[in-house]
N, C-alpha and C positions, 0 to 999 in steps of 0.2 A: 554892338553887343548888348544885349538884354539884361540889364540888372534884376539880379534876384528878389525877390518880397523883403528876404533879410536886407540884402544890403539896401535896399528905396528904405526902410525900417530906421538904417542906422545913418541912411542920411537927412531924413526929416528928425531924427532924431536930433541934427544941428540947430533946426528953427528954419532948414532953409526953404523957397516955394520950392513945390516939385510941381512937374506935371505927367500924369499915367494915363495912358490908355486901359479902357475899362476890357477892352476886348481880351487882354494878355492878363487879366487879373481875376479872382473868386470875390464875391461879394465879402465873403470871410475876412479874404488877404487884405481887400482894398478900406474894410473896418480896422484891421491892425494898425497900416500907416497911417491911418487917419488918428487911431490912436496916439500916433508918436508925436506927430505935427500939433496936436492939440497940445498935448506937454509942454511943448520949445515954442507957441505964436509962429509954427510957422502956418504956411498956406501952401493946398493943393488942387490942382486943375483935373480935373477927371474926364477925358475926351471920349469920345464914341460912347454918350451914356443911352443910348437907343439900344443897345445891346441889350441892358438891363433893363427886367421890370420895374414897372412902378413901385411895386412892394419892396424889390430890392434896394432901389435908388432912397425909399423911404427910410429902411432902417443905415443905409451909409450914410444919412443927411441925422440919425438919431441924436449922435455925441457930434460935439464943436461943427454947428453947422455953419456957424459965423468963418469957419477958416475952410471954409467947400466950395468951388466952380463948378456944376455940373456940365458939360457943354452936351449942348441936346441937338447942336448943328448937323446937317450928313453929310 
């Protein structure tokens, strides 16, 4: 079952690592938890970032880039 943006939201909201596929997510949504994780120290792994542009991947690396995995693997 796929957790919704809120709830990945109110679980880094904890400090805890997540890790999200970038393919299920808006550049937008995946700025948000990034938001939260940056609050609480936590860290998140962001897989399939091949999905996303360069320019996208740029501005989610903007705020708390220190707590970011990009995985650029295929």
């Amino acid at each position: 079952m796929n957790k919704t943006t809120s709830e990945i939201i109110m679980l880094a909201g904890t400090g805890a690592s997540i890790i999200v596929d970038a393919n299920s997510k808006t550049t937008s949504e995946l700025i948000m938890i990034i938001g939260s994780i940056g609050k609480k120290n936590g860290h998140i792994t962001i897989r399939n970032c091949n999905s996303k542009t360069t320019s996208e991947l740029l501005m989610i690396c903007r705020n708390y880039p220190d707590k970011i995995t990009l995985d650029l693997t295929q």
